[in-house]
LOTI-608543 format. One record per residue (C-alpha): residue number from 1; chain; residue in one letter; z, y, x. Coordinates in pm, whole numbers, plus 50000, padded with zeros to 5 digits. Each point is the difference from the previous one (the first is absolute). Layout:
// residues N
+------+-------+------+-------+-------+-------+
| resi | chain | resn |    zz |    yy |    xx |
+------+-------+------+-------+-------+-------+
|  NUM |     A |    A |     Z |     Y |     X |
...
+------+-------+------+-------+-------+-------+
END
This chain:
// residues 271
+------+-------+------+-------+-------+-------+
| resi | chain | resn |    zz |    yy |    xx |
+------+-------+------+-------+-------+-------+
|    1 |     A |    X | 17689 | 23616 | 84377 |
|    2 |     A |    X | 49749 | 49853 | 50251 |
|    3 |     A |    X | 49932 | 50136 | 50350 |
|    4 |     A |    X | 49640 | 50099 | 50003 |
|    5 |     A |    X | 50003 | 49929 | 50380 |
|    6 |     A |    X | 50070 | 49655 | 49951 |
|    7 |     A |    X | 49729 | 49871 | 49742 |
|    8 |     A |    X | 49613 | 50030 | 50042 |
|    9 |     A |    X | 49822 | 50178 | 49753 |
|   10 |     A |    X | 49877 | 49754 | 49770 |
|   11 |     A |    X | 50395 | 49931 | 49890 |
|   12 |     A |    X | 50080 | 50351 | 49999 |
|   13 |     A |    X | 49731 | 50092 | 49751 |
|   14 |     A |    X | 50278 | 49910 | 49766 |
|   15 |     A |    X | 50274 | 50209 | 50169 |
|   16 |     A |    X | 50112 | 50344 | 49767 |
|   17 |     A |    X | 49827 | 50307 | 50150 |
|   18 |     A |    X | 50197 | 50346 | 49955 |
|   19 |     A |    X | 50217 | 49874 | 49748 |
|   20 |     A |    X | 50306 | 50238 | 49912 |
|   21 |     A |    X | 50353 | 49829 | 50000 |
|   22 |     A |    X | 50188 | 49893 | 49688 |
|   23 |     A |    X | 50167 | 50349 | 50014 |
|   24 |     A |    X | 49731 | 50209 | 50025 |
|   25 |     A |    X | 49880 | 49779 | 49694 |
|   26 |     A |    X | 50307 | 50097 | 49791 |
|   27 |     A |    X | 50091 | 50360 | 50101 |
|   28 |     A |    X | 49584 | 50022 | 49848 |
|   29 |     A |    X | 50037 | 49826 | 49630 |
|   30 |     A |    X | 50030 | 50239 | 49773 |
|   31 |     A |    X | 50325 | 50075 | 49772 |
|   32 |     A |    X | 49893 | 49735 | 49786 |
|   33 |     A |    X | 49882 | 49764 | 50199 |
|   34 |     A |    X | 50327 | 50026 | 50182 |
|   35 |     A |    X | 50216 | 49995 | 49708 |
|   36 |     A |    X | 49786 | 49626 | 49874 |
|   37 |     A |    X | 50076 | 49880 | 50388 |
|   38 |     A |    X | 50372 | 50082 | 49976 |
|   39 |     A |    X | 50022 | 49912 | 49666 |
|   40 |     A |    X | 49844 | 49598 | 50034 |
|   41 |     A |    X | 50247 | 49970 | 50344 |
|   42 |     A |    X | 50346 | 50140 | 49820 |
|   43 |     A |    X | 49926 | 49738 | 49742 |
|   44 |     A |    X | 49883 | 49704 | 50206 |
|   45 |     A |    X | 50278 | 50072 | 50251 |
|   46 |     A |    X | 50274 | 50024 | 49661 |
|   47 |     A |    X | 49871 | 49659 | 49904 |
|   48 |     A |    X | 49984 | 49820 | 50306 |
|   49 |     A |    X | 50189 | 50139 | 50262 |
|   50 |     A |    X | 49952 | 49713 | 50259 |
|   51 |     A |    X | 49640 | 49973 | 49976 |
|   52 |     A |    X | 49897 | 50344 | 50022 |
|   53 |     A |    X | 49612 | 50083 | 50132 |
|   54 |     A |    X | 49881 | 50227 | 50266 |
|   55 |     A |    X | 49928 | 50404 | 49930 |
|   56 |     A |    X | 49656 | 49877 | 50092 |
|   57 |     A |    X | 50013 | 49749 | 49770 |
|   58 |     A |    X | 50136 | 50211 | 49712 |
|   59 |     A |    X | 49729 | 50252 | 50018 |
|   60 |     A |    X | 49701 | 49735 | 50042 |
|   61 |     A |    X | 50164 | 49909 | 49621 |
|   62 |     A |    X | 49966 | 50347 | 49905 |
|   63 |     A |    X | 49676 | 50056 | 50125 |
|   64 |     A |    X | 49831 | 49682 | 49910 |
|   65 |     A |    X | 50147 | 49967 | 49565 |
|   66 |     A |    X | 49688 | 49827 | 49835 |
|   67 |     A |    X | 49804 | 50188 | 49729 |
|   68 |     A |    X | 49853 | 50320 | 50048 |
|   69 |     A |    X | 50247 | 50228 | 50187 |
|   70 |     A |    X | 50234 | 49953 | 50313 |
|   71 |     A |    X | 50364 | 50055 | 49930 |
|   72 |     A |    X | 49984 | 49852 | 49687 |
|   73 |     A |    X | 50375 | 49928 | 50045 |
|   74 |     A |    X | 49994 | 49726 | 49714 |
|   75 |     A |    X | 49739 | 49833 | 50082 |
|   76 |     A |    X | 50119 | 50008 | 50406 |
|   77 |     A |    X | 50346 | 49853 | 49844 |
|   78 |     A |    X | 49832 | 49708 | 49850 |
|   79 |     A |    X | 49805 | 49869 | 50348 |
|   80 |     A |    X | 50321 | 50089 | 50132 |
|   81 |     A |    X | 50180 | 49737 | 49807 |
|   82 |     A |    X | 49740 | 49712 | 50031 |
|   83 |     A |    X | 49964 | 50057 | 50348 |
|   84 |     A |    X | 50025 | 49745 | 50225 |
|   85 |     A |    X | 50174 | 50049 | 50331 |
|   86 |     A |    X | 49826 | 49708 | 50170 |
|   87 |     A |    X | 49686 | 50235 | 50056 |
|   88 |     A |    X | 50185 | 50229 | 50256 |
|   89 |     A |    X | 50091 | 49747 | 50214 |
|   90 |     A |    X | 49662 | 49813 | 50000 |
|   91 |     A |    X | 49814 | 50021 | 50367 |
|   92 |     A |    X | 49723 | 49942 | 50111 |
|   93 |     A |    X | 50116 | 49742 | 50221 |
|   94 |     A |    X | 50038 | 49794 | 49646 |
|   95 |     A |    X | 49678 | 50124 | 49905 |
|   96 |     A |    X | 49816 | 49909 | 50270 |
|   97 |     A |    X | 49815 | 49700 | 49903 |
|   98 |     A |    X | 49961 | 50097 | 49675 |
|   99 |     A |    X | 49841 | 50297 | 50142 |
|  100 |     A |    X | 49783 | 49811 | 50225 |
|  101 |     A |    X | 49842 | 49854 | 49696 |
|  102 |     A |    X | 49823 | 50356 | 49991 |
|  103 |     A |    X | 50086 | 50012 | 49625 |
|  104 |     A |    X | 50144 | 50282 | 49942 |
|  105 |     A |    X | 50049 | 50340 | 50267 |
|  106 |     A |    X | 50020 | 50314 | 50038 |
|  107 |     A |    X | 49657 | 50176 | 50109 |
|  108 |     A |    X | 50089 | 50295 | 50297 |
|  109 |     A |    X | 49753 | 50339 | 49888 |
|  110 |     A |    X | 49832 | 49815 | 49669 |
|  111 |     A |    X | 50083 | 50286 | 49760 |
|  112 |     A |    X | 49936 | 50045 | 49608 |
|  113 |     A |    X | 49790 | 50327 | 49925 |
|  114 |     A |    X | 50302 | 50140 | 49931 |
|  115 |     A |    X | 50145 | 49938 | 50328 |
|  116 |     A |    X | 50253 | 49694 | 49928 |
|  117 |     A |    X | 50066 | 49783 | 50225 |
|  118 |     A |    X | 49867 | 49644 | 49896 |
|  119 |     A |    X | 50085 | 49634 | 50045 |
|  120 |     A |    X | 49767 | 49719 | 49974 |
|  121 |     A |    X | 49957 | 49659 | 49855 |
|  122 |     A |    X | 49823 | 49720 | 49983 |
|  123 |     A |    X | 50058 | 49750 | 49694 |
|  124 |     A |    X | 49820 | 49731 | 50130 |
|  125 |     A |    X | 50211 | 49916 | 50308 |
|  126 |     A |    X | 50319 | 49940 | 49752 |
|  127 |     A |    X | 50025 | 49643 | 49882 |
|  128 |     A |    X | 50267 | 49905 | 49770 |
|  129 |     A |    X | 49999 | 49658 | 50154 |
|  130 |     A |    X | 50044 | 50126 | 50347 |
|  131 |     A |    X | 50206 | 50295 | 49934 |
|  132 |     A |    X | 50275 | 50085 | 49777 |
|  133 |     A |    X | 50040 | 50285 | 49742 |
|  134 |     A |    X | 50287 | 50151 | 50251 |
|  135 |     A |    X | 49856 | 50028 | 50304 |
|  136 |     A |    X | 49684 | 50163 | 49882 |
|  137 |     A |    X | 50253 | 50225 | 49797 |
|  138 |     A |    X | 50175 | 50066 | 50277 |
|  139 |     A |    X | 49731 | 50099 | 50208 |
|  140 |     A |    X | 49897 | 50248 | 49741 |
|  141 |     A |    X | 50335 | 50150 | 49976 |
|  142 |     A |    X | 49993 | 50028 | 50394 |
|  143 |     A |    X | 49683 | 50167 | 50035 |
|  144 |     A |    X | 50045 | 50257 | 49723 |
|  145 |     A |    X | 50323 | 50083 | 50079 |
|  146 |     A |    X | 49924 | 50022 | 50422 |
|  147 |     A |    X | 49759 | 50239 | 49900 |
|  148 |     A |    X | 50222 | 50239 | 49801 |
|  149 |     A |    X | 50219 | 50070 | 50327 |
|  150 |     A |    X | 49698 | 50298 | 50029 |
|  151 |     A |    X | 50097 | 50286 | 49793 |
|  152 |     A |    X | 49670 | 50070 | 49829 |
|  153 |     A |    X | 49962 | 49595 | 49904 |
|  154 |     A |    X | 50365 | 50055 | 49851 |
|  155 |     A |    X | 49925 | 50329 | 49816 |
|  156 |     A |    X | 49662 | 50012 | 49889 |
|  157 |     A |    X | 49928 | 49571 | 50004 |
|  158 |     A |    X | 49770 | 49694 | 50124 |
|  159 |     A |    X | 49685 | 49862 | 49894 |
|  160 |     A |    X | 49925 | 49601 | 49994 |
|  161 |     A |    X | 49644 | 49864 | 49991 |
|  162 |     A |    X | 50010 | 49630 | 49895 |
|  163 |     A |    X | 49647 | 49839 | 50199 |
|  164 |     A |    X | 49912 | 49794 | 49743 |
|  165 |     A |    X | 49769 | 49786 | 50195 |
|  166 |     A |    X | 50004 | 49594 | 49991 |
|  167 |     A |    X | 50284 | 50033 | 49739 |
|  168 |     A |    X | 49995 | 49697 | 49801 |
|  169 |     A |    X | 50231 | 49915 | 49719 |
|  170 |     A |    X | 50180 | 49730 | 50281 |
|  171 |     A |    X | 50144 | 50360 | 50113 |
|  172 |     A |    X | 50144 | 50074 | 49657 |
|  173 |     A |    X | 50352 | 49924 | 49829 |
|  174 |     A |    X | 50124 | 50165 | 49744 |
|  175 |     A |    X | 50344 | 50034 | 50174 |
|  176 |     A |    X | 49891 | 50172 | 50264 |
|  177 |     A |    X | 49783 | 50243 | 49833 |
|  178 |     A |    X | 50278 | 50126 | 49816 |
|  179 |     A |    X | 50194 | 50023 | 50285 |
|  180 |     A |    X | 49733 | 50147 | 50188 |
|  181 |     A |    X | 49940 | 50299 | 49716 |
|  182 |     A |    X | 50402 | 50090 | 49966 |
|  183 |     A |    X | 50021 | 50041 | 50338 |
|  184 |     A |    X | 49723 | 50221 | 50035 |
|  185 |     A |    X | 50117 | 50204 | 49698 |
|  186 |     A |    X | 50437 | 50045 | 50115 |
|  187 |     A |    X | 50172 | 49717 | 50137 |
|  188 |     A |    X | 49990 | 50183 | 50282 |
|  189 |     A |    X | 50033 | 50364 | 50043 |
|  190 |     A |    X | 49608 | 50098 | 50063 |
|  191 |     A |    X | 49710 | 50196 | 49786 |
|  192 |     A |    X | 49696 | 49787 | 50022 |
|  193 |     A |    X | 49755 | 50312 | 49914 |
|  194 |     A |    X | 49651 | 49774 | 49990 |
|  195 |     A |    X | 49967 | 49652 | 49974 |
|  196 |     A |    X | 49584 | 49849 | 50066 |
|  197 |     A |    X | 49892 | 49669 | 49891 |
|  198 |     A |    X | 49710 | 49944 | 50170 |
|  199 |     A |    X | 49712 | 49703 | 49944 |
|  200 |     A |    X | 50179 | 49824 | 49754 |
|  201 |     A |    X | 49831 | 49689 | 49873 |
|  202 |     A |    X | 49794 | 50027 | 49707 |
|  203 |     A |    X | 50267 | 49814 | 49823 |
|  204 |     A |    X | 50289 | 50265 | 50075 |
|  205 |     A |    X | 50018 | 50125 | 49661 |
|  206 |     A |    X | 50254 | 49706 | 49899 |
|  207 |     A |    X | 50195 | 50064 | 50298 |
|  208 |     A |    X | 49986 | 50403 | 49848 |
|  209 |     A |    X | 50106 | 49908 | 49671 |
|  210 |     A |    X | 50332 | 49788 | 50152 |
|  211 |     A |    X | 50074 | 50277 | 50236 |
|  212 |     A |    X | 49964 | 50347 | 49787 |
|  213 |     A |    X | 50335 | 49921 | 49767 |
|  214 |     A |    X | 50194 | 49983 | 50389 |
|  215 |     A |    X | 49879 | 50322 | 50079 |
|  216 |     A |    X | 50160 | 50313 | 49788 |
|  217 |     A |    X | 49769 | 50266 | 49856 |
|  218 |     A |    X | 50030 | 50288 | 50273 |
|  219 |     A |    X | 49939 | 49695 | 50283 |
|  220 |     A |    X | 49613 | 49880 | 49840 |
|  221 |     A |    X | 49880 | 50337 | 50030 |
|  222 |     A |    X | 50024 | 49902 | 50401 |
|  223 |     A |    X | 49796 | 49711 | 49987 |
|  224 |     A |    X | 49678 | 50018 | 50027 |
|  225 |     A |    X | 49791 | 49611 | 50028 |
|  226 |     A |    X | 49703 | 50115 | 50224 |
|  227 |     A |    X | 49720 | 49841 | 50201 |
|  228 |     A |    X | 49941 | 50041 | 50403 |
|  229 |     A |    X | 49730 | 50292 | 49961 |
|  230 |     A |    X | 50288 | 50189 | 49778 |
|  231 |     A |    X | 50260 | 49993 | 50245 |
|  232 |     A |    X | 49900 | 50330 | 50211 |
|  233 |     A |    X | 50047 | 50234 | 49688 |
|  234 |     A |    X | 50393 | 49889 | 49985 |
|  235 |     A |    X | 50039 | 50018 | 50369 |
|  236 |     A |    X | 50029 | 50299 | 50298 |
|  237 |     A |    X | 49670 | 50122 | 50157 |
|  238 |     A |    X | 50014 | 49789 | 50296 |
|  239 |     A |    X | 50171 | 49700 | 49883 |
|  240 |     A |    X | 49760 | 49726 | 50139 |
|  241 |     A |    X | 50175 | 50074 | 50346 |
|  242 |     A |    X | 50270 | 49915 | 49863 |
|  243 |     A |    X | 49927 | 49682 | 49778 |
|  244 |     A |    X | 50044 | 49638 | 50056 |
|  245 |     A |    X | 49673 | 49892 | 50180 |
|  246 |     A |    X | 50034 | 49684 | 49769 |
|  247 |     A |    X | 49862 | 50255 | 49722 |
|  248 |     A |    X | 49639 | 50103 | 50004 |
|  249 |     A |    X | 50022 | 50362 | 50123 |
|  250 |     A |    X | 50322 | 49941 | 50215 |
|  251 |     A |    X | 50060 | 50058 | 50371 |
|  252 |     A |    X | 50326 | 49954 | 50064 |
|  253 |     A |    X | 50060 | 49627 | 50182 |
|  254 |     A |    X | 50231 | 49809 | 49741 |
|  255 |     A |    X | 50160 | 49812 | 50202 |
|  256 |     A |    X | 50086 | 50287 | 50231 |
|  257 |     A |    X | 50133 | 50177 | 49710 |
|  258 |     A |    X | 50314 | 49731 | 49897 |
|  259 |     A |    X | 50093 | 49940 | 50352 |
|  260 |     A |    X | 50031 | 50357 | 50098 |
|  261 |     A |    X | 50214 | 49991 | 49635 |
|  262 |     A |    X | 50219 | 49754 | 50098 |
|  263 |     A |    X | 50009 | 50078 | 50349 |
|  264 |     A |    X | 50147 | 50384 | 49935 |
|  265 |     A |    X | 50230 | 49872 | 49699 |
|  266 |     A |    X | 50156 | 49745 | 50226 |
|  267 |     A |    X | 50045 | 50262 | 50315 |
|  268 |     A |    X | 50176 | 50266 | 49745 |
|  269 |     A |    X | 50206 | 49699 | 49871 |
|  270 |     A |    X | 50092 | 49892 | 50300 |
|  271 |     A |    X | 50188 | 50359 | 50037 |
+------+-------+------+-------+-------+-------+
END
C-alpha cells in the first residue's frame, strides 16, 4: 500500500484508513462463512490448478454472491466461472484517458444513507462513436472493483448514482447497456446496494422498459429514477461536501476528484 508521506491529501482521500489485514478478516468470518470461503477455493483450485486466485480474491467471491445474502456459495461459484481475469490486471495507467473523460469515478466521502461507498457517472460524456463498449466497461470494472480493496465496500457494498444530465439517446447502445447492467449485477465480484438515476429525460421510460428484463428481480428494488431535489433523502447528511461540483448542491472540484483518483491508483501500482 501507499506511503501517506509521499502523496498530498487530495490523492490520499482514497487511501484505506484502519483497515484490518486479510487475516484478521478470516480468523473473524464465522464457521459458515469460513466453511463457503474454503469451500469455493478447494473447488476452484481442484479445477484449475494453474490459474488459481488470491485468498483475497477468494473471499471478495464469497462476500460479494449476487442476490440477497453474502456467501451464497452457488451463486459466488457462478461469477466465479464467468469471471474474467483481464479486470485484475487493468491499471490505471490504461485507464487514464478514459478516465480523463470524467465519465465515470469513484467519489472520495459521497456516501449512501446507509453508509456505502458510491461511484459516479455521467451518461452523457460516453459516445458510442468516440468510445467503445470495452473501455467504458472496463473502466467500470476498474472503479468498482478498486473500491472493494476497503473491507466495508467488500462486505457490506457500493452505491452508483448515474447523473443523468445532457444524456441524449447519441449516448445510448443497446450493447453497452447490457453490458453496463451485468456488470453492475456479478461479472465482477461486488454488491451494488443502491443504484440512482437521476434527471432522466422525460423520454426515459423507453430506455426503462429495454433495461428492466437486464436487471434480475432482487437488483430493481435498488433503483430508484429520481430528480435533483430527491437526491439528499438517498444520500449521507453531509454529502454536498462531498459531491461533484458539476451537480447542483456539490462542492467537491470534479476535476480535482479524477486526478487525485488516478494519481493514488498509479502511485500504489507503481509498487
Amino acid at each position: 500500500m501507499s506511503n501517506p508521506a509521499s502523496l498530498s491529501d487530495g490523492p490520499m482521500r482514497f487511501a484505506p484508513k484502519d483497515e484490518r489485514s486479510l487475516e484478521e478478516q478470516l480468523a473473524a468470518l464465522t464457521p459458515e462463512e469460513k466453511e463457503c470461503f474454503d469451500s469455493l477455493k478447494q473447488k476452484w483450485e481442484e479445477k484449475h490448478p494453474e490459474d488459481k486466485f488470491s485468498d483475497e480474491m477468494y473471499l471478495r467471491f464469497a462476500r460479494c454472491s449476487p442476490g440477497t445474502k453474502k456467501f451464497n456459495e452457488k451463486a459466488a461459484w457462478k461469477v466465479m466461472k464467468k469471471f474474467d481475469k483481464h479486470y485484475l490486471e487493468v491499471k490505471a495507467a490504461d485507464l487514464e484517458q478514459q478516465l480523463l473523460t470524467k465519465t465515470l469515478f469513484p467519489v472520495p466521502g459521497l456516501k449512501t444513507n446507509e453508509g456505502h461507498d458510491m461511484f459516479y457517472m455521467r451518461p452523457s460524456r460516453y459516445s458510442p462513436k468516440e468510445m467503445t463498449v470495452k473501455s467504458i466497461i472496463d473502466n467500470l470494472a476498474y472503479c468498482m472493483t478498486t473500491m472493494v480493496e476497503k473491507e466495508k465496500a467488500c462486505t457490506e457494498g457500493i452505491g452508483f448514482l448515474a447523473y443523468m444530465n445532457d444524456w441524449s439517446m447519441r449516448n445510448f447502445s443497446m450493447d453497452y447497456c447490457y453490458q453496463f447492467m451485468m456488470m453492475l449485477q456479478g461479472r465482477v465480484p461486488v454488491r451494488v446496494r443502491l443504484f440512482l438515476i437521476v434527471n432522466p429525460p422525460h423520454w426515459f421510460d423507453v430506455i426503462w422498459k429495454m433495461m428492466k428484463p437486464m436487471l434480475a428481480a432482487d437488483f430493481r428494488k435498488k433503483v430508484f429514477i429520481i430528480y435533483e431535489d430527491e437526491l439528499m433523502e438517498h444520500l449521507a447528511v453531509g454529502a454536498e461536501e462531498f459531491l461533484p461540483d458539476e451537480t447542483k448542491k456539490g462542492q467537491a472540484n470534479t476535476d480535482a476528484i479524477v486526478q487525485d483518483f488516478i494519481t493514488y491508483r498509479k502511485h500504489v501500482e507503481s509498487k
